[in-house]
C-alpha positions, 0 to 999 in steps of 0.5 A: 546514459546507459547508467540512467537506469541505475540512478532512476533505481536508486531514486525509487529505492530512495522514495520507498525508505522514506515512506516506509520510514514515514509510514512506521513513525505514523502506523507507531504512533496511530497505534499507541494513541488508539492503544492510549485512549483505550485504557484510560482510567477514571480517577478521583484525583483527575483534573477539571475537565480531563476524561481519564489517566493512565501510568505507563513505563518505558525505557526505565521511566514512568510517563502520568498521561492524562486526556482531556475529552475536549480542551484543557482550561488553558492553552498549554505553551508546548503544544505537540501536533501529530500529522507530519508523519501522515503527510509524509508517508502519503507524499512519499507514497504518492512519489513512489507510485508516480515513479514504478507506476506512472513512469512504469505504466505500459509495464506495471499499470496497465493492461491492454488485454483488458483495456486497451488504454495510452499511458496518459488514460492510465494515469488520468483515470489513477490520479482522479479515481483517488482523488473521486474517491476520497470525495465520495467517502468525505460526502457520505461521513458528513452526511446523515450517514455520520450518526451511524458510524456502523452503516457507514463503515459497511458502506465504506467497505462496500465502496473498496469492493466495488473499486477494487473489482473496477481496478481490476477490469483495467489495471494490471493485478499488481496495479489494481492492489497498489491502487486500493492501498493508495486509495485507502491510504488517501482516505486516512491522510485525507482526514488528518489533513482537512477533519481532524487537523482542521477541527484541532485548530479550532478547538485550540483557536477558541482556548487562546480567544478564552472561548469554551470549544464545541464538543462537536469538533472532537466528536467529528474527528473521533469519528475518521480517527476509527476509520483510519484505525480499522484501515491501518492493516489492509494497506500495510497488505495490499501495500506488501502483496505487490510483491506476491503473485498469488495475491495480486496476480489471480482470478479472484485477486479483488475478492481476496482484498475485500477479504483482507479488510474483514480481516483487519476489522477482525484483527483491530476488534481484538486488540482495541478491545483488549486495550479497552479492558473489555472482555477479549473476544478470541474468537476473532482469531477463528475468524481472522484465520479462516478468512485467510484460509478463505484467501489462501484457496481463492488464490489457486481456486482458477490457475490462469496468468493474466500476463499470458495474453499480454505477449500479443502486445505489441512492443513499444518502440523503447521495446523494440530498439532493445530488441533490434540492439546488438547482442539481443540474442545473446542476452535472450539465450542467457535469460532463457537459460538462467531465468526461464525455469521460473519465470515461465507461464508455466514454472517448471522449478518445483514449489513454483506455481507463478513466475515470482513478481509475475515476471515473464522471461521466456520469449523475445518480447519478454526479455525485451519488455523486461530489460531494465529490470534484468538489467538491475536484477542480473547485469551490474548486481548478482541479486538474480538468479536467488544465490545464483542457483543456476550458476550463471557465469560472470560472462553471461551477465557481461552479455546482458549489460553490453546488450542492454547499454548498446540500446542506450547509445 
């Protein structure tokens, strides 16, 4: 039993490759169509019906690409659709986060010292929050909104701020982070999956019935391929800053992703209109890198630690079994010890100024809180302490798996 916590582990480290694999193979080729239809030129020679070419070269070959604005005048044999690595990266995405923050929910997900909410509310209020979202944003762009596609993205982007401050009244930082991500992330999947894959195959059933297809359904699906296009950045951020405290785990964490999202449009102008051929606009650079500096001081403008306040929580009986179990008080002067210098309230190690992940090793309801994960990180591997740097001995993790497999028996 006591290896549970392992297998658990390595099936969450299971999930996350597959989305990040997904997720690289959907962000490549998002990246290369958006690149591709940009750069298309006109030419004399173009068949009936195609918008544009463009000649590449790659890996000692050359590609003769052409795009037809709304069909070709017969269905071709071999036919490839993109859509299986949108799919997957949301159904991997969506697996990794029921296992770290559905499972891990009194851990990761919620936080009482905000909102005193049970593990079911948490997860309730997470699934049907992404679920409202994507419903409220498909209603606006099918409504007369979807004319003005600028209008439409400032409320786009409106809607993230306001449900990014709404996370953080509830959730944990890193909870409220994951949550804008998956959000977005839904958005994207969303419109492949019920706009732009729908409106293909409507396109393709009127070439197969010899019927001239209607310019409206790729006008309709142009128009969520750009917001997915100008979204791709701020997930692959809001994804990566769980990993960061002085992005998730700040008084202004929410003010800081909204900013990442002005960022991405920032970064994404740049590049779509350089591969349009268009005049560079450089200074989207001074604009992207004083947005960083904008976020860079939010994240120490008001040092306080949410997770302070979360030590008068009380412990779960799972907390309280692992902190009554044989060999806690070993396994507590080991961590305080070995662990503590920095993640502490306050990090006394010099170039910390937040405990790394936000994870708090100092009192008994901390470790204790904390044991699965000390377990992994210090008991049956040596990844903490960083190169064991306060030279923790073979007998001190010893201490810790006998403690934390005694509160499995």
């Amino acid at each position: 039993m006591y290896d549970l916590a392992a297998f658990w582990d390595w099936g969450a480290f299971a999930v996350r490759w597959l989305h990040v694999i997904t997720a690289m193979a959907w962000i490549g080729s998002s990246f290369y169509f958006i690149a591709l239809d940009l750069g298309l030129r006109k030419s004399p020679d173009l068949p009936a019906g195609a918008h544009g070419e463009e000649w590449q070269v790659h890996g000692g070959g050359f590609y003769h690409i052409s795009k037809y604005l709304v069909a070709p005048a017969e269905m071709p044999e071999h036919l490839i659709w993109f859509k299986w690595e949108s799919y997957t990266t949301w159904l991997s995405g969506a697996a990794l986060m029921m296992i770290v923050y559905w499972a891990g929910a009194e851990l990761f997900l919620i936080d009482t010292a905000k909102a005193d909410l049970s593990v079911f509310q948490g997860i309730l209020i997470s699934a049907v929050s992404l679920t409202l979202g994507w419903i409220i944003y498909d209603f606006l762009c099918k409504s007369k909104l979807g004319n003005h596609p600028t209008l439409l993205m400032l409320l786009l982007f409106v809607m993230l701020i306001v449900m990014g401050w709404g996370y953080n009244q509830i959730f944990t930082g890193r909870a409220m982070m994951l949550h804008l991500g998956a959000f977005t992330a839904t958005i994207m999947t969303a419109n492949v999956f019920f706009i732009i894959m729908p409106n293909q195959r409507i396109v393709v059933a009127d070439l197969k019935a010899g019927r001239t297809p209607d310019p409206k359904y790729g006008k309709i699906a142009k128009l969520r391929s750009t917001h997915n296009n100008y979204l791709t950045l701020p997930v692959i951020f809001l994804m990566l800053s769980t990993h960061y405290p002085l992005a998730f785990a700040t008084e202004y964490n929410w003010v800081i992703a909204s900013l990442v999202f002005l960022m991405g449009v920032s970064i994404r102008h740049y590049f779509n209109s350089k591969h349009a051929g268009k005049a560079v606009p450089n200074w989207t650079w001074l604009v992207t890198t004083l947005l960083f500096i904008a976020i860079v001081w939010l994240s120490t403008a008001t040092m306080f630690s949410p997770v302070q306040e979360a030590e008068l929580q009380p412990l779960t009986p799972y907390e309280q079994r692992l902190a009554a179990a044989d060999g806690f008080e070993k396994a507590h002067e080991v961590v305080l010890g070995r662990c503590s210098m920095c993640h502490a309230r306050e990090p006394y190690w010099d170039g910390i100024l937040w405990a790394p992940k936000g994870i708090l090793l100092e009192t008994k309801a901390d470790v204790a809180r904390n044991a699965k994960l000390i377990y992994l990180q210090s008991g049956i591997t040596h990844a903490m302490p960083p190169a064991n740097i306060t030279f923790m001995e073979p007998e001190d993790r010893a201490a810790i798996v006998r403690w934390f497999r005694a509160a499995q028996m």
